[in-house]
mmCIF file of the C-alpha atoms, coordinates in Angstrom:
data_MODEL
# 
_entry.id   MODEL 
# 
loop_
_atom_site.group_PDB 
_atom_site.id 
_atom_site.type_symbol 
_atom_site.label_atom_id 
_atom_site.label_alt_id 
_atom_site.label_comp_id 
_atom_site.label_asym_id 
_atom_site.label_entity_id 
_atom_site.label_seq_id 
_atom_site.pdbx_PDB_ins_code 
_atom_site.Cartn_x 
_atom_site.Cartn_y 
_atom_site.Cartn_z 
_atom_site.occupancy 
_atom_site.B_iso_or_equiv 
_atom_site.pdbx_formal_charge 
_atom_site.auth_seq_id 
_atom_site.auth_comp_id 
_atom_site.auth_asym_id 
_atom_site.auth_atom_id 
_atom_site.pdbx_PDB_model_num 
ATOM 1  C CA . UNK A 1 1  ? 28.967  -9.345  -7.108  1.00 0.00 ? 1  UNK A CA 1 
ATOM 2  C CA . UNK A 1 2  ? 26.600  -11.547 -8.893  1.00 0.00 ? 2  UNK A CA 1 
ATOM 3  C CA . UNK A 1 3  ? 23.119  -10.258 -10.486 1.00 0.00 ? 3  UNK A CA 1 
ATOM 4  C CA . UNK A 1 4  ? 19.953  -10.633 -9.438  1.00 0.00 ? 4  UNK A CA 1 
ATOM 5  C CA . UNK A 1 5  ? 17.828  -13.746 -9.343  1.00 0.00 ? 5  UNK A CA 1 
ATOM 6  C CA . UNK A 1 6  ? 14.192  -13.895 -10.526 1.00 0.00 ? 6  UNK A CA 1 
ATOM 7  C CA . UNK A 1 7  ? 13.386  -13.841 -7.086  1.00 0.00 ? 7  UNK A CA 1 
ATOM 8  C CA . UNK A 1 8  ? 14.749  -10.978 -6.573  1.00 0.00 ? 8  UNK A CA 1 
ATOM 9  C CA . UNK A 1 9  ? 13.429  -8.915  -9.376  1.00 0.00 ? 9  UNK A CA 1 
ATOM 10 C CA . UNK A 1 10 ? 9.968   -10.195 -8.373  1.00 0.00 ? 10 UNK A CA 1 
ATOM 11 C CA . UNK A 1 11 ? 10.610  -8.886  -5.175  1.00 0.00 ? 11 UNK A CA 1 
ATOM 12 C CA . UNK A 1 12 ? 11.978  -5.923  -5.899  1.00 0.00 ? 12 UNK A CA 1 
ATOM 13 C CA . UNK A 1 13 ? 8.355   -5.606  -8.043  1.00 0.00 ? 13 UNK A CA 1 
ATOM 14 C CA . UNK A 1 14 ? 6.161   -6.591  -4.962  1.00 0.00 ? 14 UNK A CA 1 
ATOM 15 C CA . UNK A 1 15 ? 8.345   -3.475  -3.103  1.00 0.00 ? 15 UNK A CA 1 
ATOM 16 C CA . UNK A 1 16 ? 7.918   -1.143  -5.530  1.00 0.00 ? 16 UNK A CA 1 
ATOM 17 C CA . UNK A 1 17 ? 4.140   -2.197  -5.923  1.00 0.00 ? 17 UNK A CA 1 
ATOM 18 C CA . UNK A 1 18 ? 3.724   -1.676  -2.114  1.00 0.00 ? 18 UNK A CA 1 
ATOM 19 C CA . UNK A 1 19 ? 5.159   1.531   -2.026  1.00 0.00 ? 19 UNK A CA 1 
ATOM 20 C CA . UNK A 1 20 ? 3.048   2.914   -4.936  1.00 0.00 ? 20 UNK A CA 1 
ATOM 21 C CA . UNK A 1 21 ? -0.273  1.728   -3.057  1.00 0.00 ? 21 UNK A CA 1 
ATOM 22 C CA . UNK A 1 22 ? 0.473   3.270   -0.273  1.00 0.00 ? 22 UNK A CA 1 
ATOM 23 C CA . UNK A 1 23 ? 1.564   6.809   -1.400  1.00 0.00 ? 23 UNK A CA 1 
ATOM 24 C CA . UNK A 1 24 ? -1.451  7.058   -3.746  1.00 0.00 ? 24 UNK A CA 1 
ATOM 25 C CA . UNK A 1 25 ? -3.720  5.821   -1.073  1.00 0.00 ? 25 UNK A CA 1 
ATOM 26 C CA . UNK A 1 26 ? -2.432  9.093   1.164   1.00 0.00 ? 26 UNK A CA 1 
ATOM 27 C CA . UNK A 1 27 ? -2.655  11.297  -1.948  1.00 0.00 ? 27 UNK A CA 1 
ATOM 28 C CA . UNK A 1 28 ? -6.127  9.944   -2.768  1.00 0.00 ? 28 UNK A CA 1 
ATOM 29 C CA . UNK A 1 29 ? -7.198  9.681   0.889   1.00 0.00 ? 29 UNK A CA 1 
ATOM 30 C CA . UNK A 1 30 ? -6.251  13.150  1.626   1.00 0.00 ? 30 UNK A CA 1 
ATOM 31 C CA . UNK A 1 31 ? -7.959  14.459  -1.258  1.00 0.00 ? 31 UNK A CA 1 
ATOM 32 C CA . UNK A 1 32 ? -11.044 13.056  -0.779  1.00 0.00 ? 32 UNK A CA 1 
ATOM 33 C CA . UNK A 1 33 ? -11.139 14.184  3.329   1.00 0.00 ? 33 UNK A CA 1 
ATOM 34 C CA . UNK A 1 34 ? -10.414 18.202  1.535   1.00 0.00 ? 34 UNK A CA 1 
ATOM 35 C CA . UNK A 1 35 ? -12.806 17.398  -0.741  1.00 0.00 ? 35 UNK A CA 1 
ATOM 36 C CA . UNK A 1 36 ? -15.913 15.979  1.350   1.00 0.00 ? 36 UNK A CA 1 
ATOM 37 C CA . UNK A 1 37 ? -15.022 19.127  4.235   1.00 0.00 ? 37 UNK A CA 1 
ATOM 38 C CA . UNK A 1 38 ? -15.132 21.406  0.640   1.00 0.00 ? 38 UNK A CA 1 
ATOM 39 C CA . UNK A 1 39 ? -18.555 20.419  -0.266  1.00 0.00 ? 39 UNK A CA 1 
ATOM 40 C CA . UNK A 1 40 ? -19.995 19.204  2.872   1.00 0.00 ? 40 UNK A CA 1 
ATOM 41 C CA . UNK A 1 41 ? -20.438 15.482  2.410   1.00 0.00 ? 41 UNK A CA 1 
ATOM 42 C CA . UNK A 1 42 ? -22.005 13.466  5.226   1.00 0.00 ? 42 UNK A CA 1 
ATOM 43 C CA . UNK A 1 43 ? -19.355 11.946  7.444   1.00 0.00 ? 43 UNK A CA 1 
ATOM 44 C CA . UNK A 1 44 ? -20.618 8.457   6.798   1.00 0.00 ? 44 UNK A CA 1 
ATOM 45 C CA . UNK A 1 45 ? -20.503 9.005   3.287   1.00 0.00 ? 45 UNK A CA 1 
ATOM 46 C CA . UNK A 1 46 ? -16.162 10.236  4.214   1.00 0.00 ? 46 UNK A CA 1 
ATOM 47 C CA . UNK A 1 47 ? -15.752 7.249   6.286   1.00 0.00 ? 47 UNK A CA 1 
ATOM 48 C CA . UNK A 1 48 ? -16.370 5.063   2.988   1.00 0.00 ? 48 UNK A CA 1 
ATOM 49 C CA . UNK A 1 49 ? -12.906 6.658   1.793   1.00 0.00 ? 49 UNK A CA 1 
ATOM 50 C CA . UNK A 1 50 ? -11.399 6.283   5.199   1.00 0.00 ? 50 UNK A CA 1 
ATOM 51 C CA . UNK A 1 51 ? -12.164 2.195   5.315   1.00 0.00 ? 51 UNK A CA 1 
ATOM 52 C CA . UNK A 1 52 ? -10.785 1.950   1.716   1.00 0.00 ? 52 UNK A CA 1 
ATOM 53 C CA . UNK A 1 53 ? -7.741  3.429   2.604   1.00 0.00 ? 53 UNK A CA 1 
ATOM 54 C CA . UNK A 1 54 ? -7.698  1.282   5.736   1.00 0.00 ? 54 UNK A CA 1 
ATOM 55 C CA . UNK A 1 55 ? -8.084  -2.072  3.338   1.00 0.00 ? 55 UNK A CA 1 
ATOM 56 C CA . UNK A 1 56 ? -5.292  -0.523  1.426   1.00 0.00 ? 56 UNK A CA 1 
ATOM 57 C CA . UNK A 1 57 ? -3.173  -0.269  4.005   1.00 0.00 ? 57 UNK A CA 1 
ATOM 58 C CA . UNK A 1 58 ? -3.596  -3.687  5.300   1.00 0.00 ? 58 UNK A CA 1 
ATOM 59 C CA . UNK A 1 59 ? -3.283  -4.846  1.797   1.00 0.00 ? 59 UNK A CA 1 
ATOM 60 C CA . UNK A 1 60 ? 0.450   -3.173  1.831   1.00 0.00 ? 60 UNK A CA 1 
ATOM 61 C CA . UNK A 1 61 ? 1.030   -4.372  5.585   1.00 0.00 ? 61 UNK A CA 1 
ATOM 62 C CA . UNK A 1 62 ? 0.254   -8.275  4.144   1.00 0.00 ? 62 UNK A CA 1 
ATOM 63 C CA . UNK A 1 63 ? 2.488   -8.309  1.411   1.00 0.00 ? 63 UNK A CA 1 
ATOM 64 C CA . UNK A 1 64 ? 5.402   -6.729  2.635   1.00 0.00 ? 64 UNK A CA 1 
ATOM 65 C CA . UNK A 1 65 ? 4.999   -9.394  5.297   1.00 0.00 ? 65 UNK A CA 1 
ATOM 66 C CA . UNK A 1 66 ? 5.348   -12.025 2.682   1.00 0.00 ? 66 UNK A CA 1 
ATOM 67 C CA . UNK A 1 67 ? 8.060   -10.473 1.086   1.00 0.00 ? 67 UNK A CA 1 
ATOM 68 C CA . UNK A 1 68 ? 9.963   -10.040 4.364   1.00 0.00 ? 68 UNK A CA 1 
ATOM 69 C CA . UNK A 1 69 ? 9.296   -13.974 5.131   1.00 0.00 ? 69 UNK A CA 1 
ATOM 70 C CA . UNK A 1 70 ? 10.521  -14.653 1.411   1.00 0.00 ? 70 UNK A CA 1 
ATOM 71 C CA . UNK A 1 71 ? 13.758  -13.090 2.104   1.00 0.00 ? 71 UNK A CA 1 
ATOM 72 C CA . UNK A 1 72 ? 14.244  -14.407 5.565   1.00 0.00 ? 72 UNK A CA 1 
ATOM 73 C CA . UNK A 1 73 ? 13.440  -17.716 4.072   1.00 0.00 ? 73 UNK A CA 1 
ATOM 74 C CA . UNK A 1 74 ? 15.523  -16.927 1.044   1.00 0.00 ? 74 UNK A CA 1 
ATOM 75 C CA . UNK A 1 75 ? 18.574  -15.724 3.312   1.00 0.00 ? 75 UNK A CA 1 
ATOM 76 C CA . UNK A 1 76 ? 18.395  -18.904 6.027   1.00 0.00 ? 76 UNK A CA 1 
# 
């Protein structure tokens, strides 16, 4: 078995990277929806939270894109 490549570490990083976004994004989007029904924010004033976490989630969904094309590319 032979050891990673660069490319592969810096892939690895991308993944991990990914995965951290989008787990505090839920813990942090949660949060904030308790928190704005807790003190009775205005819904358009919520919906700010709920478009950030939507731009964070396509964020995530366009890079582990890439990273799926880099290993296709990487593979073929």
């Amino acid at each position: 078995m032979t050891a990673p490549t660069e490319t592969d570490r810096a892939q690895a990083r991308q993944a991990r990277l990914v995965a951290l976004v989008l787990a505090g994004t839920m813990v942090l989007w949660m949060g904030a929806q308790w928190l704005g029904g807790e003190l009775g924010w205005q819904a358009r004033f919520v919906f700010l939270f709920d478009l950030a976490a939507m731009a964070a989630f396509i964020w995530a969904l366009y890079v582990t894109y890439q990273i799926w094309r880099l290993r296709r590319d990487n593979q073929g």
